[in-house]
Structure formats: structure tokens, C-alpha cells
MARVEXDO-127760 format. One line per field, with one value per residue (C-alpha): residue in three letters; x, y, z. Coordinates in Angstrom, 1 decimal. Example, Ala and Ser with C-alpha at 12.3 -4.5 7.8 and 13.67 -1.06 7.14 Angstrom:
// residues 2
code c(ala / ser)
c1 c(12.3 / 13.7)
c2 c(-4.5 / -1.1)
c3 c(7.8 / 7.1)
// end
This chain:
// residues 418
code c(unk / unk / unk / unk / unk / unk / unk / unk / unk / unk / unk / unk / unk / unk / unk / unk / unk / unk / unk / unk / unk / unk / unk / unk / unk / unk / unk / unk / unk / unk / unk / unk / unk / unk / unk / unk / unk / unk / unk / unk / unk / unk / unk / unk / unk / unk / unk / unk / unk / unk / unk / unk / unk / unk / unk / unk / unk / unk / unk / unk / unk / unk / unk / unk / unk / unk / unk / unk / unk / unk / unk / unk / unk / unk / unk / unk / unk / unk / unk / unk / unk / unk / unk / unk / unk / unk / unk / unk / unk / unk / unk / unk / unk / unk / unk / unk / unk / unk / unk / unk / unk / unk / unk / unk / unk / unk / unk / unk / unk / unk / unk / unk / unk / unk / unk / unk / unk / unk / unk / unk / unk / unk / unk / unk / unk / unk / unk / unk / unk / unk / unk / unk / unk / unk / unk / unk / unk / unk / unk / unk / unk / unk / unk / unk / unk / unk / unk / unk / unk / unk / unk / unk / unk / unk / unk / unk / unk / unk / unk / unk / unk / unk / unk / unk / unk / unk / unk / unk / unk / unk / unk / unk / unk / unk / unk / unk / unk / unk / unk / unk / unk / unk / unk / unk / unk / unk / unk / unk / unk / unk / unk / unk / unk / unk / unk / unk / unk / unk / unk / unk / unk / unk / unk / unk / unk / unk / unk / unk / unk / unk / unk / unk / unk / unk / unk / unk / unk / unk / unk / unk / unk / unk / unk / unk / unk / unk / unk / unk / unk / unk / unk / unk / unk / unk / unk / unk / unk / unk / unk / unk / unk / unk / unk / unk / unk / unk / unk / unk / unk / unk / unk / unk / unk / unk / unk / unk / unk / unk / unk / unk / unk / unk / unk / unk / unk / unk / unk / unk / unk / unk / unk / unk / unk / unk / unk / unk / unk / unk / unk / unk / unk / unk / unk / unk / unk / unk / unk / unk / unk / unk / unk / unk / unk / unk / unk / unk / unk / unk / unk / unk / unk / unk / unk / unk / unk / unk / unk / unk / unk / unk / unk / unk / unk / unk / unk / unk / unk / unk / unk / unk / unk / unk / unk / unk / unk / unk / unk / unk / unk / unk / unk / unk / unk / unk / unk / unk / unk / unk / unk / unk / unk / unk / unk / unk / unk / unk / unk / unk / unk / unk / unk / unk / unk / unk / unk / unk / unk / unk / unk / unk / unk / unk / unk / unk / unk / unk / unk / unk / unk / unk / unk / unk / unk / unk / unk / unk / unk / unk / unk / unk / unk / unk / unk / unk / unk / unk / unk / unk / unk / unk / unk / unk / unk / unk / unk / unk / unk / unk / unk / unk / unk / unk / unk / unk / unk / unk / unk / unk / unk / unk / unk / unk / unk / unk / unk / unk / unk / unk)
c1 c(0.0 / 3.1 / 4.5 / 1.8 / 0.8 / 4.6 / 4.1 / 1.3 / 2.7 / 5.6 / 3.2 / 1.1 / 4.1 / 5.4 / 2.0 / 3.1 / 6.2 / 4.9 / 2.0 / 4.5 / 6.9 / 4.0 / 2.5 / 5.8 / 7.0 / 3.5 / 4.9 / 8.8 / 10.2 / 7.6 / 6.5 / 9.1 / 7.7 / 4.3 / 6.4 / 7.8 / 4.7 / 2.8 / 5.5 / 7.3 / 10.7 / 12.7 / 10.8 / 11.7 / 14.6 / 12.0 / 9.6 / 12.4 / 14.6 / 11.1 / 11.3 / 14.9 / 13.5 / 10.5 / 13.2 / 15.3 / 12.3 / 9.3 / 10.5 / 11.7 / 8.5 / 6.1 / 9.1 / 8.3 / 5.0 / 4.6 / 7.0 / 4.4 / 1.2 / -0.2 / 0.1 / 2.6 / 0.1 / -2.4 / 0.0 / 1.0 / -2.5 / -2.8 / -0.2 / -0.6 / -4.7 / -3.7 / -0.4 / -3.1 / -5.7 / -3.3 / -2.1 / -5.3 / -5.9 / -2.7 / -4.2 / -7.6 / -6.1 / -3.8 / -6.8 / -9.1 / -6.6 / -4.2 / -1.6 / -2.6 / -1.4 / 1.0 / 3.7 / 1.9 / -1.4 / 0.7 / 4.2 / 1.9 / -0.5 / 3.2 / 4.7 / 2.3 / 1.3 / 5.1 / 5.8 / 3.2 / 5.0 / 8.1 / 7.5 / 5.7 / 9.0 / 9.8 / 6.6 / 6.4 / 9.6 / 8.9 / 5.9 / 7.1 / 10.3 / 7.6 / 5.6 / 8.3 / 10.1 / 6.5 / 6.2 / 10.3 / 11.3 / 14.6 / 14.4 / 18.1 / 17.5 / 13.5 / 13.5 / 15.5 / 13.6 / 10.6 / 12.1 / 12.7 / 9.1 / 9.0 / 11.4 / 9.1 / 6.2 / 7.6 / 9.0 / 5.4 / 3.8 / 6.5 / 5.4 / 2.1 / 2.3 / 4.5 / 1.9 / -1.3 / 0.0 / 0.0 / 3.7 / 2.9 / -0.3 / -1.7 / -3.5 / -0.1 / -1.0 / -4.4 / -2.5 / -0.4 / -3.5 / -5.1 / -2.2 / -1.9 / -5.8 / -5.2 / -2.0 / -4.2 / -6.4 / -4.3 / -2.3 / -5.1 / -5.7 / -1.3 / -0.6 / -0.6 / 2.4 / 1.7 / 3.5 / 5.6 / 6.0 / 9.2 / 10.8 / 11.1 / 15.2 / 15.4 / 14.2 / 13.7 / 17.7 / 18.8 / 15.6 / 17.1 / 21.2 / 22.3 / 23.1 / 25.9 / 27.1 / 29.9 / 31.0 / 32.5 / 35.1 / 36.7 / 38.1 / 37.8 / 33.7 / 33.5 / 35.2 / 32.5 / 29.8 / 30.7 / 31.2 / 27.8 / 26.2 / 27.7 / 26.9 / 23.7 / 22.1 / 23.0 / 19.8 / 17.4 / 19.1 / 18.3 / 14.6 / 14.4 / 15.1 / 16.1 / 12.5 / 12.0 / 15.4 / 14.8 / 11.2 / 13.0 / 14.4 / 10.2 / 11.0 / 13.1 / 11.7 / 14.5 / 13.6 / 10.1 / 8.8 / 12.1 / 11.5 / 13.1 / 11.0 / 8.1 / 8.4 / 11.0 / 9.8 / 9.8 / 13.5 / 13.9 / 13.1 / 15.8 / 17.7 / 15.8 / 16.0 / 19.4 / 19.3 / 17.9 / 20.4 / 23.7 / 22.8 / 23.8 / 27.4 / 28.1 / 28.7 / 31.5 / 33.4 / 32.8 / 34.8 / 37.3 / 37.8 / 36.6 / 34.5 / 37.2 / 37.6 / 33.5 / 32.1 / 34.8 / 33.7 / 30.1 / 31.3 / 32.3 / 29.5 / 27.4 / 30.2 / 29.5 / 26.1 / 25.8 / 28.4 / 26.7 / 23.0 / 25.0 / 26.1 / 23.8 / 20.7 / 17.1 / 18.8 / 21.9 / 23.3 / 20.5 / 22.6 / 24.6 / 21.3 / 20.7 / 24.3 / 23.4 / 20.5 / 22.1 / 25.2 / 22.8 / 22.7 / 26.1 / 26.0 / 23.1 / 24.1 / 27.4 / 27.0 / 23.5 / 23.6 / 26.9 / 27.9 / 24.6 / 26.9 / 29.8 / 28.6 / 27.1 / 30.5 / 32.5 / 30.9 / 30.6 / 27.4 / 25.6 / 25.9 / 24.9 / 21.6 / 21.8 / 24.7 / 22.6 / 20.2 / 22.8 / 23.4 / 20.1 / 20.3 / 23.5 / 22.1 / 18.4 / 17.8 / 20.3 / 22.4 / 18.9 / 17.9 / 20.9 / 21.9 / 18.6 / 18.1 / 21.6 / 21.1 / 18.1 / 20.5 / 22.6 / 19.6 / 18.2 / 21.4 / 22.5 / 19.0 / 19.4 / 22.8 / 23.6 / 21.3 / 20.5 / 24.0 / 25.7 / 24.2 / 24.9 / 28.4 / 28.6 / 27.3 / 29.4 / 32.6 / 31.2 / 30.8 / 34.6 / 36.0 / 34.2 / 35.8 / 39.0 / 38.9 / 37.3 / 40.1 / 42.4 / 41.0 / 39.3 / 41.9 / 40.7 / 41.6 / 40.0 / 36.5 / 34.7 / 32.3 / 31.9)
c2 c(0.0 / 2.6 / 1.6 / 2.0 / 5.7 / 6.9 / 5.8 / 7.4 / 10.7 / 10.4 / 10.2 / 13.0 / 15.1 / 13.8 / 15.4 / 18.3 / 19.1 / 17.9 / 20.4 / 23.5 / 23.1 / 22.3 / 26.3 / 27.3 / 25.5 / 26.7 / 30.1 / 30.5 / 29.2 / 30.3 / 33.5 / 35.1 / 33.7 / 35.5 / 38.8 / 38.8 / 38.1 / 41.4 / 42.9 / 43.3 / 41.7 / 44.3 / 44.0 / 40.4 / 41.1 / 43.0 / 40.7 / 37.6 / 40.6 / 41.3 / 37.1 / 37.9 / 41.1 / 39.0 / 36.3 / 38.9 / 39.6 / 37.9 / 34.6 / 35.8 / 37.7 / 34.7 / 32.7 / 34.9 / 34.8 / 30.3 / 30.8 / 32.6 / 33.0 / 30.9 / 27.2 / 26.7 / 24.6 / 27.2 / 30.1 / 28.1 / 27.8 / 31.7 / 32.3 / 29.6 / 31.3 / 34.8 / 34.2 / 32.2 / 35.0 / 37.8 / 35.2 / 34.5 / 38.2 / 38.1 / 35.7 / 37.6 / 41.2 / 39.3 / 37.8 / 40.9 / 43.1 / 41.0 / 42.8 / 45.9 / 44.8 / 47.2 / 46.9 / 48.1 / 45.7 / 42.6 / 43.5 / 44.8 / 41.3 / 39.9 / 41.6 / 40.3 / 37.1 / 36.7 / 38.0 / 35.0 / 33.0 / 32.8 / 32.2 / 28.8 / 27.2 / 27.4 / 27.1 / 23.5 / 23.1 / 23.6 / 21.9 / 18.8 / 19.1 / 19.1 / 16.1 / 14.2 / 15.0 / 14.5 / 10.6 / 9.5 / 10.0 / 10.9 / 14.2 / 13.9 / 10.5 / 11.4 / 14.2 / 14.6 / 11.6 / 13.7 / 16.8 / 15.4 / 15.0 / 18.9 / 19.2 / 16.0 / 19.1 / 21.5 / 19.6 / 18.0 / 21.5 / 22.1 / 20.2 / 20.4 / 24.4 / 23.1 / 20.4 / 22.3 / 25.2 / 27.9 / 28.6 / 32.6 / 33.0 / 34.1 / 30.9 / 29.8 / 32.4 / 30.6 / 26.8 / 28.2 / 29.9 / 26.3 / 24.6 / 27.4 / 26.9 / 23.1 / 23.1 / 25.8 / 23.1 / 20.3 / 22.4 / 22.6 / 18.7 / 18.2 / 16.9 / 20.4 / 22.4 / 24.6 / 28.0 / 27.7 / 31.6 / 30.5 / 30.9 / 34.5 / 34.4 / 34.0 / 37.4 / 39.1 / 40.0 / 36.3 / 35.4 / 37.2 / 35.7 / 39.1 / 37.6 / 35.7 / 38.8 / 38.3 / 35.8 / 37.8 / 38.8 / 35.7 / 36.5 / 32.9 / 33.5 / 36.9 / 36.0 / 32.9 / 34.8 / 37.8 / 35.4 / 33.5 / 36.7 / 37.6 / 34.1 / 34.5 / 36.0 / 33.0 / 30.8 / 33.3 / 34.1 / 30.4 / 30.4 / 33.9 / 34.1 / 30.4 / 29.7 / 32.5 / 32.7 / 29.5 / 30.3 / 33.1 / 30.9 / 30.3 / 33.5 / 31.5 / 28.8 / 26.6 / 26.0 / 26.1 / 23.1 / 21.5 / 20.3 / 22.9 / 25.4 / 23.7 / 22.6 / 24.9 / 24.3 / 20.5 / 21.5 / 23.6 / 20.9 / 18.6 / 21.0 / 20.2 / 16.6 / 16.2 / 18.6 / 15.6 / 13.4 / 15.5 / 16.0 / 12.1 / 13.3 / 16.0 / 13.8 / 12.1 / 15.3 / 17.4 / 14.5 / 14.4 / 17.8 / 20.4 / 23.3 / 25.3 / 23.1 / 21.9 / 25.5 / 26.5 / 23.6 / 24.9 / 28.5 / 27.2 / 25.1 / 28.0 / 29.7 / 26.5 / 26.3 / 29.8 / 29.6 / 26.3 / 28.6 / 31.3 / 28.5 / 26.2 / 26.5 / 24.1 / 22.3 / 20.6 / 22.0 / 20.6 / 18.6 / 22.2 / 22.6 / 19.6 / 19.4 / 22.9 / 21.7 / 18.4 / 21.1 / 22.8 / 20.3 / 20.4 / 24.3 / 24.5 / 21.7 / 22.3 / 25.8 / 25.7 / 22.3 / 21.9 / 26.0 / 25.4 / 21.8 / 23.6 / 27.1 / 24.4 / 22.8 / 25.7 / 28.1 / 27.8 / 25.7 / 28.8 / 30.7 / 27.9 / 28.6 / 32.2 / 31.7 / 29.5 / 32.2 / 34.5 / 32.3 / 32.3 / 36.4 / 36.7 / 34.3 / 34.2 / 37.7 / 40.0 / 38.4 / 37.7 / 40.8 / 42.8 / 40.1 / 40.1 / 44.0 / 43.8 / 41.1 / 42.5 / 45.5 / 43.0 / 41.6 / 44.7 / 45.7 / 42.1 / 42.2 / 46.1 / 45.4 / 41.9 / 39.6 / 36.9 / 35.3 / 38.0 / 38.4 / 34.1 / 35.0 / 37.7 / 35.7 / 33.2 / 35.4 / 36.7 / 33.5 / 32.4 / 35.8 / 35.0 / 31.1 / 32.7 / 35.4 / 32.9 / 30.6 / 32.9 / 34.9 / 32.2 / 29.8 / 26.6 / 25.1 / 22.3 / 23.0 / 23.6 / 20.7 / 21.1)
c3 c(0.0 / 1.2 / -2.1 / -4.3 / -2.9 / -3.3 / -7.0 / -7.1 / -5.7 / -8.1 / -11.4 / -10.0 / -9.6 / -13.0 / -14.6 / -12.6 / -14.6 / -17.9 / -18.0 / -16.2 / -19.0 / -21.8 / -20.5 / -21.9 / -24.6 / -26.7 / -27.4 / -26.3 / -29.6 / -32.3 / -30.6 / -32.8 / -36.1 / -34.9 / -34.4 / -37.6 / -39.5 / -37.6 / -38.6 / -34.7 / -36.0 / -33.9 / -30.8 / -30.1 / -27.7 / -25.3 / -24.9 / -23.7 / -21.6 / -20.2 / -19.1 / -17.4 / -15.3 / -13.8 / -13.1 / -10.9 / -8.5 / -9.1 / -7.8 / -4.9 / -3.5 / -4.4 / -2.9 / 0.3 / 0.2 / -0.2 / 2.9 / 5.2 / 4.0 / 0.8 / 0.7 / -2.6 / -4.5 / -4.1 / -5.0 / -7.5 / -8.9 / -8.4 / -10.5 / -13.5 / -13.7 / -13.4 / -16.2 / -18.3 / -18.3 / -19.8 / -22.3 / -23.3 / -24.0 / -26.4 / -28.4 / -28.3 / -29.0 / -32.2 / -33.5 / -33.2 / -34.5 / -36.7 / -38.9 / -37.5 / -33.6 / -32.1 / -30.0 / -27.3 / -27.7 / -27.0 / -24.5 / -22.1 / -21.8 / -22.3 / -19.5 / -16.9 / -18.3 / -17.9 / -14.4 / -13.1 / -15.0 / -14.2 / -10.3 / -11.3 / -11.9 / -8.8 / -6.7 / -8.5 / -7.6 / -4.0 / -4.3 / -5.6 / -3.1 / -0.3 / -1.5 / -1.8 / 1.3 / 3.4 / 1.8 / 2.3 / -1.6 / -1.9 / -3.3 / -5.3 / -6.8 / -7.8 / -8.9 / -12.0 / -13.2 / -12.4 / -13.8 / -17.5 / -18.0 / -18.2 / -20.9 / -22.5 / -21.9 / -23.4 / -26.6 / -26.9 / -26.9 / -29.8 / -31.8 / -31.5 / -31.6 / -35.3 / -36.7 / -36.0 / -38.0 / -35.0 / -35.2 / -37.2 / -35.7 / -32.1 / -31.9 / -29.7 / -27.0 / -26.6 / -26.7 / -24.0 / -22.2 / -21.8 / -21.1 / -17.8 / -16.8 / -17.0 / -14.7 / -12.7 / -12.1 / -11.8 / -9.0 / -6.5 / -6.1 / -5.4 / -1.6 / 0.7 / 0.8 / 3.8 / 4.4 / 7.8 / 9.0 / 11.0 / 8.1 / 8.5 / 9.2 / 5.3 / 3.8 / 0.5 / -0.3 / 0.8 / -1.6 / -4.4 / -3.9 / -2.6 / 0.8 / -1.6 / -3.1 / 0.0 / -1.7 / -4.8 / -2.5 / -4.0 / -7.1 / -8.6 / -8.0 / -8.7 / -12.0 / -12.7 / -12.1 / -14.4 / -17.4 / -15.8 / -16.8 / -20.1 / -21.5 / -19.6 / -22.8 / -24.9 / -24.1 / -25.2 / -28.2 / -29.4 / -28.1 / -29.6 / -33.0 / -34.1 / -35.4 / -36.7 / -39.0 / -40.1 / -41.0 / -43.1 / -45.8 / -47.1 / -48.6 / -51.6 / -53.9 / -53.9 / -49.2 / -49.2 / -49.5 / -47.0 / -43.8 / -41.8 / -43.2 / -43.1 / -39.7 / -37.9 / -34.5 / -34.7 / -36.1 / -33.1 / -30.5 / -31.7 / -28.8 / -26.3 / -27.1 / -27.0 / -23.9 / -21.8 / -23.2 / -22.7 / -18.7 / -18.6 / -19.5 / -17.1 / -14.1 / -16.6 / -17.9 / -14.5 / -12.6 / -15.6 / -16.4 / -13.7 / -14.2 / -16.1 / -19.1 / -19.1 / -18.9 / -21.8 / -23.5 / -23.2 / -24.6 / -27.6 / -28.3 / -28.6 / -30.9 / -32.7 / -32.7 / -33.8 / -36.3 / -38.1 / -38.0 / -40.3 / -42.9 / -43.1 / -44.8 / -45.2 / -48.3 / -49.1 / -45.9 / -43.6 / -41.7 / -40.3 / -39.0 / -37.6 / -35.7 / -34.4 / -32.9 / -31.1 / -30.0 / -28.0 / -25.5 / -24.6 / -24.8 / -22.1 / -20.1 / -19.9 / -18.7 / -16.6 / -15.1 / -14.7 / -13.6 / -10.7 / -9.7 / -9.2 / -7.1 / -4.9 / -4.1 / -4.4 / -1.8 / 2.1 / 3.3 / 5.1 / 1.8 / -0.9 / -1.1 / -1.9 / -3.7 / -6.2 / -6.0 / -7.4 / -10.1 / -11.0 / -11.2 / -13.1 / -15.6 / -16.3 / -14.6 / -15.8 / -18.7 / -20.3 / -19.7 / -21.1 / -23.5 / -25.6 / -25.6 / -27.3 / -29.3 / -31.1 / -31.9 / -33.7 / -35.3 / -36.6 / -37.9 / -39.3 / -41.5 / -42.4 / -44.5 / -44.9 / -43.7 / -40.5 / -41.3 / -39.9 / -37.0 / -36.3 / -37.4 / -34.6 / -32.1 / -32.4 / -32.3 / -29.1 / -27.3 / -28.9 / -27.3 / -24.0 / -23.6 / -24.9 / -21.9 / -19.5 / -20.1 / -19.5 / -16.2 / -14.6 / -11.8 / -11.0 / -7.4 / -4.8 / -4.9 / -1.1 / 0.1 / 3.8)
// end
């Protein structure tokens, strides 16, 4: 009987992660297709730097919040309704409106759809921590078995987003509107997750990392974190404007009819794919080569990746594509997985939470933020003179220059694990 309930708590929470994920993957990766087509081309980097500012604080208050005074299934219900209701009125104010949608008509639905969002990765984090803990899982070994099925989510919503023909049209916002009221739903019948108000030692700056800005007295750290942030940006550049370039090439009669342009988002998801393959390797080449070398190694792949974008194309030169795609793994995995590993053994016990918190900041929150503001100036520019290969072609010399400086600044010693 003991048995059969912790399986049963494990597939609930499994559904959990699938459907989190699913909310996302709907939009993140054809939204820019959509943009382009209403003609908002040059307002893609706003709308994922406005994902990296709700990551700096928005976490952290409904963090607070699930702490003292909301139960985090609930909160987390709050949030997936009240994100779902302003997406929904995206896809509503496209589809009323179509080519003649401003700027204005869909950032603002955008901007707070988003800044629910992006709390509910973490509430169902905590949630699913919490359910685990209360029936004896061990959270360590479960969870990432758990956690995969999100990234299953997200690349299932891909393709359907792909195959139903919504990747141009605001019919995505309304997928990814459902997909919120479902997991809004689904939330409320999870095992309780009640707020326990002594909690109150941990506060709003620790919430945000900045009780581990101590630790950039450290040189080695301070250094990590920098280049944390400027590579921060990286991630969003893919999600950004990967669909849409290769969406791009149905402009010439000798792509239009290929698979890549036919299908960009289904092309797309190959990254994710091998995303949840490459996390088996990090264990391997963090014990074999250390931080230094793995999170190079993860710099250039995304000089890589962006380098085979800008010479590839849908045709004969496919496979460039494809490659790019199955790099990607190693590029994210390599530097998110396996940078989160190492600030967990290489600062002090009383500071690793925060400190992880901090990682979060440099990279999701402000290299996002900053990154995509200034990688849509490179865009606009790239497509004003000579076209999206230059812009590839630049952001792959700036992740080269960054590995090449990293390598160069960054000292790796023993690692702290008390």
C-alpha cells in the first residue's frame, strides 16, 4: 500500500512538470515567427529581456509569500490562472486586431502574463520538493527523473504548436493559455504544501542571492559569475530568433517546400532533445575535467552552434542545421547544469543557497535581460545590410572571445564541500 501511494505521488508530480513546461513551450520558440509576421521583428529582444526582469524579483516575493502565508500549491494555482488570463488576452487582442497589432497591444499582456510565469518554476519546484520529502522520496535521486518530464512538456507542446500550423499565428498564446488553466487546475488537487511563518530568518535580499554577493570577494567566483552573466544571454538568443530565421528561408523557392522550413519548431526541439540526453554526461566530464575546461567547452559550443546557424541552410546544408541543434545540448548543459553543480561545491554551506540564488540572477535575470536588448541591436542591424547570417556570425565570435577570456581569467583550485 506505502509503495503504491509513493508511485502514485511520483506520477502525480510527474504530470506536474509535464504540463509546467507544456504552458511554456507553446509560445517561447515560435513567438518570434508570430512577431515577424505582424511585422514586430525588432521588438523580439523586449519581450524575452522582459522574461529575465521578472526572473530577478518575481521569484523571490512569491518565494516569500509560499513561505508565510499561501500554501505553494495554491500560490502556484494563483499564478498559472492569473499568467493564463493575460495570455489569453494576447491571443484575443492578435486575433481581433491581426496585422494591424501594435507593439503596445501585446508586450503589455506579455509583461504580466510573464511576471506570473516565471514564479511557477519554482513554486512547482517547491511543491514537488515538499511532496516528496513528506512521503520519504529521496528528493536527489527522484527528482531529476521527475524533472525530465517537463522538458518532454515543453517539446510535446513544440510540436504540437508546429503540426497544427500555429507557429505565425496568435493561436499559440491561446494553446499556452489552456495549457496554464489546466496546470491551474491540476495544481489545486497536489498533496498540501503549507507556508511555515518560522521561516522568516530567510528574507527578500537572501531570496534574491544578494546575501551571496559576500561571496564575490573571492576572485575565482567573482570571476565565474561575471562570465555566468555575459553568457547568460545565450539561451534566449536560441529560443528567440532560431525559429524564426529558419522560418526566413520560405522566402526562396528553392527552401520552401524543406522540412526545416516547413516545420521549424519541430526542427527547433531537436535541442531540447538532446538537452535531456547531454545532462547524462556532465557527471563524466565534471569529474574528468573540472569546471574550467567543461564551462569552456560549453562556450564554444554556442560559438558552434551559432556559427553552423549562419552556414547552413534548409537544403543541401541541412545537416549544419541539424548538428546545431544536437550542440545545443552540450551548450546549455554544460553551462546551466553543470555552472549550478559547481557554485554548490565551491561556496561555504551557510551561503549555498543564496549563492545558487545569485546564479540564478547573473544568468536568467540579468544576462537575459541585457543580453537580448543587445542582441536585437545586432539583429536589426545584421537584416538592415547583410542579412541573418551576420548576426549568427557575430554571435558566435562573441561567445569564442568570451571562452577565450574565460580561459584565460578564470583559476581553477580544490573546490569547497563542507
Amino acid at each position: 500500500m506505502t509503495k503504491g501511494i509513493l508511485n502514485q505521488i511520483t506520477l502525480r508530480l510527474t504530470a506536474l512538470s509535464f504540463l509546467e513546461f507544456a504552458v511554456w513551450g507553446a509560445y517561447l520558440t515560435s513567438m518570434g515567427i508570430y512577431l515577424f509576421k505582424v511585422g514586430l521583428g525588432d521588438k523580439i529582444g523586449w519581450f524575452f529581456a522582459m522574461q529575465g526582469i521578472a526572473s530577478i524579483f518575481m521569484p523571490a516575493i512569491m518565494g516569500i509569500i509560499a513561505d508565510r502565508w499561501i500554501a505553494a500549491q495554491k500560490l502556484l494555482s494563483m499564478c498559472h490562472f492569473t499568467a493564463a488570463i493575460f495570455m489569453a488576452f494576447i491571443g484575443y487582442t492578435g486575433m481581433i486586431k491581426g496585422a494591424e497589432v501594435t507593439f503596445a497591444d501585446l508586450f503589455v499582456p506579455y509583461a504580466l502574463s510573464i511576471t506570473f510565469f516565471m514564479p511557477t518554476i519554482a513554486l512547482s519546484n517547491s511543491a514537488s520538493y515538499s511532496a516528496l520529502s513528506e512521503h520519504g522520496k529521496d528528493v536527489v535521486k527522484v527528482f531529476p527523473k521527475i524533472r525530465v518530464f517537463g522538458t518532454i512538456g515543453f517539446i510535446a507542446s513544440m510540436w504540437a504548436i508546429d503540426l497544427l500550423g500555429y507557429k505565425d499565428s496568435y493561436n499559440q498564446f491561446f494553446a499556452s493559455a489552456a495549457w496554464g488553466l489546466i496546470t491551474s487546475i491540476y495544481s489545486l488537487t497536489l498533496p498540501s504544501c503549507p507556508p511555515n511563518k518560522n521561516k522568516g530568518e530567510k528574507g527578500f535580499f537572501e531570496r534574491l542571492g544578494l546575501g551571496a554577493f559576500r561571496c564575490l570577494a573571492e576572485k575565482r567566483l567573482a570571476t565565474f559569475f561575471i562570465f555566468s552573466m555575459l553568457l547568460g544571454c545565450a539561451l534566449q538568443i536560441s529560443n528567440g530568433f532560431t525559429s524564426a530565421y529558419l522560418n526566413s528561408f520560405s522566402t526562396e523557392a528553392r527552401y520552401t517546400e524543406t522540412f526545416a522550413v516547413q516545420h521549424p519548431i519541430i526542427m527547433t526541439s531537436l535541442s531540447q532533445i538532446s538537452e535531456t540526453l547531454c545532462i547524462l554526461m556532465i557527471p563524466f566530464f565534471l569529474g574528468r575535467f573540472g569546471i574550467k575546461k567543461v564551462m569552456t567547452i560549453a562556450m564554444l559550443a554556442w560559438a558552434a552552434r551559432f556559427f553552423l546557424l549562419a552556414i547552413g541552410n534548409p537544403g543541401d546544408g541541412v545537416w549544419m542545421f541539424i548538428a546545431s541543434m544536437l550542440i545545443y545540448g552540450i551548450a546549455f548543459d554544460f553551462f546551466n547544469i553543470a555552472g549550478s553543480l559547481f557554485v554548490n561545491k565551491a561556496t561555504r554551506k551557510e551561503i549555498r543557497s543564496s549563492a545558487q540564488g545569485l546564479f540564478m540572477l547573473m544568468t536568467n535575470g540579468l544576462g537575459t535581460s541585457i543580453g537580448m536588448i543587445a542582441a536585437q541591436k545586432v539583429v536589426d542591424y545584421s537584416l538592415a545590410h547583410d542579412g541573418w547570417q551576420t548576426a549568427w556570425y557575430i554571435f558566435a565570435a562573441y561567445a569564442t572571445t568570451i571562452a577565450i577570456i574565460f580561459t584565460l581569467f578564470f583559476k581553477e583550485k580544490e573546490d569547497i564541500v563542507n
